[in-house]
Structure formats: structure tokens, C-alpha cells
FITIRO-77625 format. One record per residue (C-alpha): residue number from 0; residue in one letter; y, z, x. Coordinates in steps of 0.02 Angstrom, whole numbers. Last residue first. Example, Ala and Ser with C-alpha at 12.3 -4.5 7.8 and 13.67 -1.06 7.14 Angstrom:
<fipas>
fipa resi 1, resn S, py -53, pz 357, px 684
fipa resi 0, resn A, py -225, pz 390, px 615
</fipas>
This chain:
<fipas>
fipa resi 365, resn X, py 719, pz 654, px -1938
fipa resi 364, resn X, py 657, pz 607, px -2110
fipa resi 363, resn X, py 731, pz 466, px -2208
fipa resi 362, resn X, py 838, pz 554, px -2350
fipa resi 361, resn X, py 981, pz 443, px -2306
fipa resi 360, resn X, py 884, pz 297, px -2336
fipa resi 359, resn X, py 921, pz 156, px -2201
fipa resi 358, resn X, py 851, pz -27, px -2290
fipa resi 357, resn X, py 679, pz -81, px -2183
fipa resi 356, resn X, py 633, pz -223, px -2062
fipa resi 355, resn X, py 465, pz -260, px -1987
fipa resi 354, resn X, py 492, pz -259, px -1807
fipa resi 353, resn X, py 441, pz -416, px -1733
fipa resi 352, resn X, py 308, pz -425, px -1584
fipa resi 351, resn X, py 399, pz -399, px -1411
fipa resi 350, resn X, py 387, pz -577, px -1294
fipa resi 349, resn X, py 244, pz -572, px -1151
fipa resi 348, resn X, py 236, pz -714, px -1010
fipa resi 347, resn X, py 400, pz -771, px -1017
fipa resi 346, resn X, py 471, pz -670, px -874
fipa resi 345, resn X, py 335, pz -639, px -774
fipa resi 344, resn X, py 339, pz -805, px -671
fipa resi 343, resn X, py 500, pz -708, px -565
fipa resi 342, resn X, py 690, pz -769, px -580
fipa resi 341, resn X, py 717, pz -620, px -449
fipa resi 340, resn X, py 689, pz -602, px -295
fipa resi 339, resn X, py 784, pz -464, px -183
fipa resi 338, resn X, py 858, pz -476, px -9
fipa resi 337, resn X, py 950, pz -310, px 84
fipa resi 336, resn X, py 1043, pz -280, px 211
fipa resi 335, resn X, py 1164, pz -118, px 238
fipa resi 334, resn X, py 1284, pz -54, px 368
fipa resi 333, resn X, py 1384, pz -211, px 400
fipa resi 332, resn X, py 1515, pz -233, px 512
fipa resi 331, resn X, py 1680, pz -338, px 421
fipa resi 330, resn X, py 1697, pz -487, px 314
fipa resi 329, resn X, py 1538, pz -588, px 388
fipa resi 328, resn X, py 1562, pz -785, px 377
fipa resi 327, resn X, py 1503, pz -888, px 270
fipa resi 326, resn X, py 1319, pz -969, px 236
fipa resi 325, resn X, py 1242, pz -889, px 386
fipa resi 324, resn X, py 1150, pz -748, px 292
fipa resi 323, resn X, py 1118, pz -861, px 156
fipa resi 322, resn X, py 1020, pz -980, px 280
fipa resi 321, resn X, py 946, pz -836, px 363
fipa resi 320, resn X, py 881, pz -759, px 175
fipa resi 319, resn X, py 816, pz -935, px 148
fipa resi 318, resn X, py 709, pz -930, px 299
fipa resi 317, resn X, py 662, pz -744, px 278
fipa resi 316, resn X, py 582, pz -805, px 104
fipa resi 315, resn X, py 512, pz -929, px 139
fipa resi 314, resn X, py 404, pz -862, px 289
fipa resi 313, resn X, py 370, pz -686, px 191
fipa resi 312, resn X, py 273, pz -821, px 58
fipa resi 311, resn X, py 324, pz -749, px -120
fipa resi 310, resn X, py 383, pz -935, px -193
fipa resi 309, resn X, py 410, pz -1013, px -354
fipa resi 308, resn X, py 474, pz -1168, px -362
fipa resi 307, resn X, py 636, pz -1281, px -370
fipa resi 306, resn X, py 716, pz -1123, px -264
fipa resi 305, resn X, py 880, pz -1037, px -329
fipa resi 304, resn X, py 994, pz -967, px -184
fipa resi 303, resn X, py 1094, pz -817, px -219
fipa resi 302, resn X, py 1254, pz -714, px -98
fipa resi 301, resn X, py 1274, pz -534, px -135
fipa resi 300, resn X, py 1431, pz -440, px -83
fipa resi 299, resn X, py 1459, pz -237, px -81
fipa resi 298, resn X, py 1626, pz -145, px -6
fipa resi 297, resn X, py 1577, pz -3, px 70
fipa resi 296, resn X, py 1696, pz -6, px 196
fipa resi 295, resn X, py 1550, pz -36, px 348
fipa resi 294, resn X, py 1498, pz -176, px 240
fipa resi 293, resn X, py 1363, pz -186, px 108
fipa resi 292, resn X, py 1255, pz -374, px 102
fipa resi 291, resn X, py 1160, pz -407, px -32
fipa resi 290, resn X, py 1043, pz -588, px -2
fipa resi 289, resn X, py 969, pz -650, px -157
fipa resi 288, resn X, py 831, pz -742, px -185
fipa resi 287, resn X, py 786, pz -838, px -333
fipa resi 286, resn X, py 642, pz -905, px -382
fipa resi 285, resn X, py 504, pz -784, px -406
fipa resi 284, resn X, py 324, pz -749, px -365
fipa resi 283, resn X, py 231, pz -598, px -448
fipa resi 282, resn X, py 51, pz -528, px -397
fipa resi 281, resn X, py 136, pz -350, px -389
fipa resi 280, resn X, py 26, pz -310, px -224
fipa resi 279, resn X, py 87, pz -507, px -184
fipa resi 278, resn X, py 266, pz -474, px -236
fipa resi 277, resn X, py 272, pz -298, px -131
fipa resi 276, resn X, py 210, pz -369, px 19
fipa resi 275, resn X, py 328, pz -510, px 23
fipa resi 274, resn X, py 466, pz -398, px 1
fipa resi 273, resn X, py 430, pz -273, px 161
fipa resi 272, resn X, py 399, pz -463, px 233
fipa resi 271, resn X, py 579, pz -485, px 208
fipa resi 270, resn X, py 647, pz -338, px 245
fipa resi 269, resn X, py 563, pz -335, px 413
fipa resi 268, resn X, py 619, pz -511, px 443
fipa resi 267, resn X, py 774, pz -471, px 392
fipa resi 266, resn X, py 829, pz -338, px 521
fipa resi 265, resn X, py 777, pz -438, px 657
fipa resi 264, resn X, py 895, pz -584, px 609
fipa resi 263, resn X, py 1034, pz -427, px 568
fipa resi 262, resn X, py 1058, pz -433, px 766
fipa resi 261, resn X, py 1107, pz -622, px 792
fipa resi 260, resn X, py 1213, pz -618, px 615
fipa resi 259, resn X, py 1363, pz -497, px 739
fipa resi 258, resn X, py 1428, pz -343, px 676
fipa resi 257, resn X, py 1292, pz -206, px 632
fipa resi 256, resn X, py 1336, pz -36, px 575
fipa resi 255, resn X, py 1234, pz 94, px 675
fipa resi 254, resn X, py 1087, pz 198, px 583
fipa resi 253, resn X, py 1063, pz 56, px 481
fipa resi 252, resn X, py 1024, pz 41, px 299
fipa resi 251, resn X, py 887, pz -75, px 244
fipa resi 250, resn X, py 837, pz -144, px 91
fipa resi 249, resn X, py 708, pz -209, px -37
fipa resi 248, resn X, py 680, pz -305, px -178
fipa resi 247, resn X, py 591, pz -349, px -346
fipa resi 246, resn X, py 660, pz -420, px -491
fipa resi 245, resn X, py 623, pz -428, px -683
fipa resi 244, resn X, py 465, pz -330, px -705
fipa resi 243, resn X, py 431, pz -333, px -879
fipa resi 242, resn X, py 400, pz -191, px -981
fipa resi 241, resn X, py 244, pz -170, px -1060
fipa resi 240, resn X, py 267, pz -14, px -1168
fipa resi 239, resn X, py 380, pz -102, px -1276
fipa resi 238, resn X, py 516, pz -4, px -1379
fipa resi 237, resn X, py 622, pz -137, px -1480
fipa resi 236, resn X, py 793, pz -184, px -1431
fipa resi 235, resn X, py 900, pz -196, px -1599
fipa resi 234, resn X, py 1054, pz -109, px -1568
fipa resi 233, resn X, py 1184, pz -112, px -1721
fipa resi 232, resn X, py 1260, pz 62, px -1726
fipa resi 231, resn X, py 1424, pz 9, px -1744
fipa resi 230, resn X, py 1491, pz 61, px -1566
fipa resi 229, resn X, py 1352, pz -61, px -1518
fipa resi 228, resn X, py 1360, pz -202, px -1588
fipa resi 227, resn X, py 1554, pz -233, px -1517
fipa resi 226, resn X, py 1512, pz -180, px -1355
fipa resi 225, resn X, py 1379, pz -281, px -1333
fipa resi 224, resn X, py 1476, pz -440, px -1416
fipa resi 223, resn X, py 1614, pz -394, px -1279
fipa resi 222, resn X, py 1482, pz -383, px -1140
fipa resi 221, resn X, py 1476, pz -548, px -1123
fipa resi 220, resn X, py 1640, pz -570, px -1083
fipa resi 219, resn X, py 1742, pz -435, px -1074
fipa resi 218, resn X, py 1927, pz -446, px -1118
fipa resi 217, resn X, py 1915, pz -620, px -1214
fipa resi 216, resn X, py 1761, pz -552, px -1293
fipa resi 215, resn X, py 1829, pz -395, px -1355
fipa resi 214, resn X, py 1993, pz -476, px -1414
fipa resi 213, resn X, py 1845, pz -603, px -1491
fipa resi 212, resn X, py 1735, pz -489, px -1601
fipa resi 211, resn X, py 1902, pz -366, px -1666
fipa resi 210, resn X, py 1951, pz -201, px -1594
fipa resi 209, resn X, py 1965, pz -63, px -1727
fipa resi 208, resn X, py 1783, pz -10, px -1667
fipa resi 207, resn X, py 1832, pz 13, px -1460
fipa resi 206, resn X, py 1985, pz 131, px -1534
fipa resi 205, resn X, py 1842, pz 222, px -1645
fipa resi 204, resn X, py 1703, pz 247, px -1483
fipa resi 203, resn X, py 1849, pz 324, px -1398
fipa resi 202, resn X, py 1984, pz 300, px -1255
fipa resi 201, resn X, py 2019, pz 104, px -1295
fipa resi 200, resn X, py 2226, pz 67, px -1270
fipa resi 199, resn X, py 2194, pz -71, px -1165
fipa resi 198, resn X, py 2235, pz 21, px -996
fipa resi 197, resn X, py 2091, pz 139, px -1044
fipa resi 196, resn X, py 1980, pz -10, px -1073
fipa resi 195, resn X, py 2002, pz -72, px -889
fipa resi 194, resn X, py 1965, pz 86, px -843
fipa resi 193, resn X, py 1809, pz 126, px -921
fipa resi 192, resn X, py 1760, pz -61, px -872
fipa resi 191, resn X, py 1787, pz 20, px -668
fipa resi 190, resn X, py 1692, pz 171, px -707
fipa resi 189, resn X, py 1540, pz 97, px -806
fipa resi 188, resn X, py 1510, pz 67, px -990
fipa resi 187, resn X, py 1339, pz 29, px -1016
fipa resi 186, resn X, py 1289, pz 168, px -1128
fipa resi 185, resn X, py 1436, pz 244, px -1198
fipa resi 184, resn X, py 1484, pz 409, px -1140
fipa resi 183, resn X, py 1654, pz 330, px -1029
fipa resi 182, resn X, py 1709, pz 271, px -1219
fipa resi 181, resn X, py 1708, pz 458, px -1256
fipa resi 180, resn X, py 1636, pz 484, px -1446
fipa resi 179, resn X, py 1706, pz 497, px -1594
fipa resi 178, resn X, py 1684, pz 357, px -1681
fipa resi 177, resn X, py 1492, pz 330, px -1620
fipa resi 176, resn X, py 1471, pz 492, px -1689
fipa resi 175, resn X, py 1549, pz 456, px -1845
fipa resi 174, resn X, py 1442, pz 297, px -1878
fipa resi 173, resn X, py 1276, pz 377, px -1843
fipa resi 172, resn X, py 1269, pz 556, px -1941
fipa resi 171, resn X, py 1197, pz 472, px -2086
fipa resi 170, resn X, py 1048, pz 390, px -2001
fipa resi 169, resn X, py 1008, pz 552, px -1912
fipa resi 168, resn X, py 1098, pz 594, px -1733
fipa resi 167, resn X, py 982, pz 730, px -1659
fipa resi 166, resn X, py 1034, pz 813, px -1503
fipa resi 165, resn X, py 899, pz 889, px -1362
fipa resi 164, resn X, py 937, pz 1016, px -1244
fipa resi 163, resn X, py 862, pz 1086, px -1068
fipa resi 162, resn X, py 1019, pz 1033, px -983
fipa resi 161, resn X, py 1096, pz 945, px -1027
fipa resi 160, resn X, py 1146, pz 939, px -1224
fipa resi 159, resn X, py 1223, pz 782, px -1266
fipa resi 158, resn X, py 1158, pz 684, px -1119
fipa resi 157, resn X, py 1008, pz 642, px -1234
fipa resi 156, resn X, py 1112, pz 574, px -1362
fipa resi 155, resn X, py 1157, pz 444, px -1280
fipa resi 154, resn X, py 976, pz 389, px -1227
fipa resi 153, resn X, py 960, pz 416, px -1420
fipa resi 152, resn X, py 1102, pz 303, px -1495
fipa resi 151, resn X, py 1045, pz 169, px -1379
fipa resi 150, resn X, py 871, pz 158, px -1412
fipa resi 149, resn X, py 877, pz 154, px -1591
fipa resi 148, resn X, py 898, pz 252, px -1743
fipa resi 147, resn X, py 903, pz 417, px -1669
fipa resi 146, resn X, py 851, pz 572, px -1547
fipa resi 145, resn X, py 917, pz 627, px -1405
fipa resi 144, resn X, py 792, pz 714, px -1280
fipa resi 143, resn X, py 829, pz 861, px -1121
fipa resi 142, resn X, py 677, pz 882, px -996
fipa resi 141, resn X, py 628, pz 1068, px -931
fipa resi 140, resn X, py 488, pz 1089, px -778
fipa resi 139, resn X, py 335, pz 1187, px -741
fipa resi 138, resn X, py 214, pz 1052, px -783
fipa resi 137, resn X, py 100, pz 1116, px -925
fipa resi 136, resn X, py 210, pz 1247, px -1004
fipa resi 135, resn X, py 395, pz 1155, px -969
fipa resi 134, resn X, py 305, pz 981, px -1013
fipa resi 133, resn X, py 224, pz 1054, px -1161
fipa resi 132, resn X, py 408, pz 1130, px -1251
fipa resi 131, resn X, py 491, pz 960, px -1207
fipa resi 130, resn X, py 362, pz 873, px -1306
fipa resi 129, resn X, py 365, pz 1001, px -1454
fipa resi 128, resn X, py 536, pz 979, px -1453
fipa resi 127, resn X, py 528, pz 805, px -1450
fipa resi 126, resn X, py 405, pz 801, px -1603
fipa resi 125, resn X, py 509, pz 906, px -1722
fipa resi 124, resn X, py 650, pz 799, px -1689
fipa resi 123, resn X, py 540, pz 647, px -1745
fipa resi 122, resn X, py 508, pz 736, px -1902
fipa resi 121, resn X, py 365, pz 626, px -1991
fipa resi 120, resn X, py 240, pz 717, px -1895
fipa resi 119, resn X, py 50, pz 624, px -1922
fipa resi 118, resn X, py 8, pz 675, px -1738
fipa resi 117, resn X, py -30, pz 485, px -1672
fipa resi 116, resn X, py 128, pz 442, px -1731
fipa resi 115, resn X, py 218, pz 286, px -1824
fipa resi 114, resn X, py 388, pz 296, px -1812
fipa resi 113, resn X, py 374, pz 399, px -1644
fipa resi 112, resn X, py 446, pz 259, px -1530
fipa resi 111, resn X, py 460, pz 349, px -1370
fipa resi 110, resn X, py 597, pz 295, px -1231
fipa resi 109, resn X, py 572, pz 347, px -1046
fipa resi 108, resn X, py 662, pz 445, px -911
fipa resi 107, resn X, py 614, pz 542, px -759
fipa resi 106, resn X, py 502, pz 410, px -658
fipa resi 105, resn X, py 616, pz 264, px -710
fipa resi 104, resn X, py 638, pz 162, px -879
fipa resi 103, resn X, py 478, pz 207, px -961
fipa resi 102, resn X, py 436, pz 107, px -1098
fipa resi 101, resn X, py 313, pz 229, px -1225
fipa resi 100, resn X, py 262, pz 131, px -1362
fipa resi 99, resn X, py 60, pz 224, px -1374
fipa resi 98, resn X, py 134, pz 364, px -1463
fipa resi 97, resn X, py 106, pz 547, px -1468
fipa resi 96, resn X, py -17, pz 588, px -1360
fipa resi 95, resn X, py 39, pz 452, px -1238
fipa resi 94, resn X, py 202, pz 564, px -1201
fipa resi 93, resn X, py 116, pz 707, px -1143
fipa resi 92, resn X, py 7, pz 571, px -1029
fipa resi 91, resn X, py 167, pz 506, px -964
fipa resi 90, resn X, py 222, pz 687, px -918
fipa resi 89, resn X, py 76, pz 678, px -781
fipa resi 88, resn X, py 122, pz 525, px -732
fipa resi 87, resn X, py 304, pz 590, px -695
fipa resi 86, resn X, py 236, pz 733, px -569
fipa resi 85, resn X, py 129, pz 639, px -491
fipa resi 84, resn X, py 263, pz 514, px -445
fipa resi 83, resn X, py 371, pz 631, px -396
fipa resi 82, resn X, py 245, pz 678, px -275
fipa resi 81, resn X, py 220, pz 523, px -175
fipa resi 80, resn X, py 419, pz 494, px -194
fipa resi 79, resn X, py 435, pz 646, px -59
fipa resi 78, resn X, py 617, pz 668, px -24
fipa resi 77, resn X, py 677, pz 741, px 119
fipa resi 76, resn X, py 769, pz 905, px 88
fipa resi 75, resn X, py 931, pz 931, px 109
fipa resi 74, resn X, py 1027, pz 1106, px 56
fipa resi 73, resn X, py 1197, pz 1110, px 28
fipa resi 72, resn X, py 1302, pz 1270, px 77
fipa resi 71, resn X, py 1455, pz 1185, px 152
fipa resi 70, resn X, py 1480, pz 1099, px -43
fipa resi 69, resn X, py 1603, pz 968, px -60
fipa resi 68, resn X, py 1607, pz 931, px 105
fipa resi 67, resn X, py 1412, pz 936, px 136
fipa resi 66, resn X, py 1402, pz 815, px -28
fipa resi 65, resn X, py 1542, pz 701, px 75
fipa resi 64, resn X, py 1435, pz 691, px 241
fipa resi 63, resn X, py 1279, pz 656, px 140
fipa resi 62, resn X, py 1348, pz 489, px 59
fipa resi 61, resn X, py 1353, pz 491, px -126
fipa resi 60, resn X, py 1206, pz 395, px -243
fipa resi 59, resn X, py 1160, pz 557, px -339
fipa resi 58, resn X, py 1323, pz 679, px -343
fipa resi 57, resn X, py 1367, pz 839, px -296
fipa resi 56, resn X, py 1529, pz 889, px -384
fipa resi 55, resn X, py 1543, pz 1071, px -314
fipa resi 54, resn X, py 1442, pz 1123, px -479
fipa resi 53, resn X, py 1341, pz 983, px -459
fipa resi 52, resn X, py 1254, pz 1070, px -332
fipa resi 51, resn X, py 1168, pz 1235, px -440
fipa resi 50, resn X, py 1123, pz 1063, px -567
fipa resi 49, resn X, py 1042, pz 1011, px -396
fipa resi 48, resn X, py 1072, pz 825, px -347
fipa resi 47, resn X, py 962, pz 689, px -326
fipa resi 46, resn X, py 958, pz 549, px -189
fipa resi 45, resn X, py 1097, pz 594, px -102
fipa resi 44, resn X, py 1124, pz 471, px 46
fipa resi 43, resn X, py 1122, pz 476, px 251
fipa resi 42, resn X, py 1191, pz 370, px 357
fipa resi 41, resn X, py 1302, pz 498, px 465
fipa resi 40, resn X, py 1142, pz 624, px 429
fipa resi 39, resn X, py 1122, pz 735, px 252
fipa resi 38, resn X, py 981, pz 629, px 199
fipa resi 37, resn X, py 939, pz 631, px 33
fipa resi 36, resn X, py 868, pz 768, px -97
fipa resi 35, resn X, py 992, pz 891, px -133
fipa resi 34, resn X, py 1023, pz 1066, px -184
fipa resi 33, resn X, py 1126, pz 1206, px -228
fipa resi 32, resn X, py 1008, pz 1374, px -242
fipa resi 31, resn X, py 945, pz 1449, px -404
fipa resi 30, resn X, py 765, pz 1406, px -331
fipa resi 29, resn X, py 751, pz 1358, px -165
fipa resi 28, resn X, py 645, pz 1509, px -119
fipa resi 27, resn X, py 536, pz 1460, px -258
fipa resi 26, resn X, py 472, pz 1275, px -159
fipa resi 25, resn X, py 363, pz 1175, px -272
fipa resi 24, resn X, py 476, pz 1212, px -411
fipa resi 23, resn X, py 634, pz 1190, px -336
fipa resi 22, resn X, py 580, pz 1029, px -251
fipa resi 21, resn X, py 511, pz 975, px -419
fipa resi 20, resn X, py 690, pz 999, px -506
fipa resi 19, resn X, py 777, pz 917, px -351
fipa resi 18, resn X, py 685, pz 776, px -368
fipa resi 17, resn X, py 689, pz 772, px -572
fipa resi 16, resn X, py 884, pz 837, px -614
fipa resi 15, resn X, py 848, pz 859, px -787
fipa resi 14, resn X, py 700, pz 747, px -848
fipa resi 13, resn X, py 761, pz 643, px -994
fipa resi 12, resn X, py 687, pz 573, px -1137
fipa resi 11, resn X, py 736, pz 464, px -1272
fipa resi 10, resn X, py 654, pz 486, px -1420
fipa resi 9, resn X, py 667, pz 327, px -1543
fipa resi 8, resn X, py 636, pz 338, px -1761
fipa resi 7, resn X, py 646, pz 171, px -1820
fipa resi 6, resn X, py 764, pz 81, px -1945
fipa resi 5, resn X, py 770, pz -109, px -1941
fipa resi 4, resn X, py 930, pz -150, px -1970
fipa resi 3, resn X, py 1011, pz -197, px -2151
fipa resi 2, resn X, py 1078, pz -27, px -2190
fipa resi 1, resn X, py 1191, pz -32, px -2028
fipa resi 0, resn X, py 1280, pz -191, px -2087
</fipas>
């Protein structure tokens, strides 16, 4: 039952198009002009996309040849992380004025449990506009905010009304929103489950509601019970402004797609001790490595190994990598390597403290 969850009042914020945003900024000529961050090479990737280049359907994570398809006007420019993260830290101290349980989720996005507040406002929709209003006058740049319950409801909600928007959905309004909206809006549902719910008769948040516990199950797994909370409003993940570090990896793309395991052997050693750096600056150690291979067709496999102990030695780490790397044969060419660890000695070091838990009141101020 919704009344029965602990009710708290979440901001979910969300820079509108970040990279590109800051490029625009620090560069005025580019201003009003389609965009993207990336490489526009062979090889090359968006990164971020212009609001001016999503227009032509400009997307983050598509290959530079197709943006420049799309849109023969498109701008690259490299992308300079060392600023971006300026940029976000900076909006991290707008957000620690108001609340200490701020969990980012990336530089451009971050929940903010405003509950309790430093500033004494009960009106959480109050406080995100204030928020968004400070970041445009003391960084340059707009952010869009939902507002709700939990975290789900408001990172939702925070797409509402891109850009430069925020949407409030109070305790009242919950239910029917969830009802009517797009299944592809929900939070965790990608393309291909999208589809796979089309061709099961689920187009909105009210066709995935009429479905019972186990047909969702059955048909999804796992993520049937998710699915199932969800669309009623039942989402219980606290705010924590220590979140843990899960995994840690890097990769490679190559300039030419590789076909033979002799000359990736190269390429993993300098993935691998790119890693190994990383764990020991992050003094974290992990289990499990995994090996992600991407062919030249795009098509993505990952192959896992899980260690008796915890290791972040570069020597280790390569070795295992190798073994993976040999453990069955290649499908195709490969354009992309990379290893991750995961299983890491962070995991059960810090658990969130309860949420005290409170009946919904209609009245309750948003």
C-alpha cells in the first residue's frame, strides 16, 4: 500500500545537455549551433549531444559517422572531462546548502533528499526552483528537476519538462501518473524490454499495473518484482550521500578492428594496468574480472572469472584477462577491449540507516 511507505520529499536533478551545455558556454560562437562532444573520426563516438543537434536525432553513445549523417552541419569538439568536472562540483556545493543527502549519480545528475532542510522550506518544489534559479545565475547554465515521493518518481519526473523545467508529482498525483505514463518513460525499461512488453500487450504504466506478480516474473525475471513495485509507487531506495563504488574498469577502442588474440595481448596490458591504477588511487580490490569484448558488428560479449581473493595487482589481473581472452574463440574482428572488476571489499562496508516510516497525508507539503 502506498500509505504505508516511508514518505520523503526527493529532487532529482538534471543538467540539460552538460558537455555540450559548457562547451556552449565557454565558447559563445557555438551558441544556438548543433553540437557534439565525441569524436567525429571512423572510431569516433558522441559523447553529448546539443539540444540544437537532437533536432536531426543526434544522440549520446552514436558513432560520429552516423551524427554527421544525420546532421552535415555538426560540430565536434573534444571533450574536456577536467572541466566538466569543475563545473559539476561547483553545482554540488548549491546542492550542499540545502541538504547534506545529496547521491550524485554522474557529473550532471544527482538526487536531493530535502525532507529535512538546512533552509527550513517545507515546499520541496519551492526549493528546486530556487536551486535551478542559482545554478543558471552562479554557473551560467539551466538544469531541469522532478520532484516526488521517492527516487524513482522524481528522476521521472525530471524528463517531464526538458529543458529548463521541473514537474512536481505530490503524494496524490502518484498513482495516475504512473497509469498514464509511456512504459518506454519508466525508469529501467530499455529498448529491447520496451519491446518485448509491447508484444505483450503493455504500452502504459496502467497495462504494466493490470499484470499480476508472477506473469511479470515469468516474463522478466528479476525485474518483474521491479516492475511490479514500481508502477505502484512502491520504491524504497533511500538517498545516501556515500555511494558505493561497485565496479571499476576501463577500455579501449581501436583505430583498426583487431582479428587475431596475439595483437589484443598488447592491448590488455595497457588496459589492465590503466585498471590497476585506478583500484589502488581508489584503494579498492575486487574479485571478479570481467573481460567485454565489442566486435566489428557491434555486437557486445563479456566473459567473468571470480577469484577466491581479492586482488588489484596489474600482474593478476592481465593474467586472468589472457585466460578469458583465450577461453573461446573470437566471433568476428573486434574494435573494443575492455576488463572491469567488480565484487570489490567496498560493498559491505557501509549499509543506509533506516528511514523512519510515516502514513502519506494528502495535505503533506510539496
Amino acid at each position: 500500500m502506498l500509505s504505508d511507505l516511508p514518505i520523503r520529499k526527493i529532487i532529482h536533478v538534471d543538467m540539460d545537455a552538460f558537455y555540450a551545455s559548457v562547451e556552449q558556454m565557454d565558447h559563445p560562437e557555438l551558441k544556438g549551433k548543433p553540437l557534439a562532444v565525441g569524436g567525429s573520426s571512423k572510431r569516433g563516438v558522441v559523447s553529448a549531444a546539443s539540444y540544437e543537434a537532437r533536432k536531426f536525432g543526434v544522440r549520446s553513445a552514436m558513432s560520429g559517422v552516423k551524427a554527421r549523417r544525420l546532421c552535415p552541419d555538426l560540430i565536434f569538439v573534444r571533450p574536456r572531462f577536467d572541466r566538466y568536472h569543475e563545473i559539476s562540483k561547483k553545482i554540488r556545493h548549491i546542492f550542499h546548502d540545502y541538504t547534506d543527502l545529496v547521491e550524485p549519480l554522474s557529473l550532471d545528475e544527482a538526487y536531493l533528499d530535502v525532507t529535512q532542510n538546512k533552509k527550513g522550506n517545507p515546499s520541496a518544489t519551492l526549493i528546486a526552483k530556487d536551486i535551478r534559479a542559482r545554478i543558471f545565475e552562479e554557473v551560467g547554465l539551466t538544469a531541469s528537476a522532478g520532484i516526488s515521493i521517492n527516487k524513482f518518481i522524481a528522476k521521472v519526473a525530471s524528463d517531464y519538462n526538458k529543458p529548463n523545467g521541473q514537474k512536481t508529482v505530490t503524494p496524490e498525483e502518484v498513482l495516475q501518473f504512473l497509469e498514464d505514463l509511456d512504459i518506454r518513460k519508466f525508469y529501467g525499461v530499455g529498448k529491447v524490454t520496451a519491446e518485448k512488453m509491447y508484444q505483450l500487450g503493455i504500452f502504459t504504466g496502467k497495462d504494466l499495473k493490470s499484470k499480476s506478480l508472477e506473469y511479470l516474473d515469468s516474463h522478466f525475471g528479476k525485474s518483474g518484482r521491479y516492475y511490479y513495485h514500481v508502477v505502484r509507487g512502491i520504491h524504497n531506495s533511500a538517498v545516501t550521500s556515500n555511494r558505493i563504488r561497485k565496479s571499476l574498469a576501463a577500455e579501449r577502442t581501436f583505430s583498426e578492428n583487431l582479428s587475431s588474440e596475439v595483437f589484443m595481448l598488447e592491448k590488455l596490458e595497457h588496459i589492465a594496468q590503466e585498471v590497476s591504477k585506478r583500484l589502488t588511487k581508489s584503494k579498492v580490490a575486487g574479485k571478479t574480472i570481467t573481460l567485454k569484448i565489442k566486435y566489428s558488428d557491434f555486437t557486445l560479449q563479456t566473459r567473468s572469472k571470480t577469484l577466491p581473493y581479492f586482488i588489484s595487482d596489474k600482474s593478476i589481473i592481465l593474467e586472468t584477462a589472457k585466460k578469458l581472452l583465450y577461453q573461446e574463440t573470437l566471433q568476428n574482428s573486434v574494435r573494443l577491449l575492455g576488463i572491469s572488476l567488480s565484487n570489490l571489499n567496498t560493498e559491505k562496508q557501509h549499509k543506509p540507516k533506516d528511514t523512519k516510516t510515516v502514513s502519506v497525508q494528502l495535505q503533506f507539503a510539496f
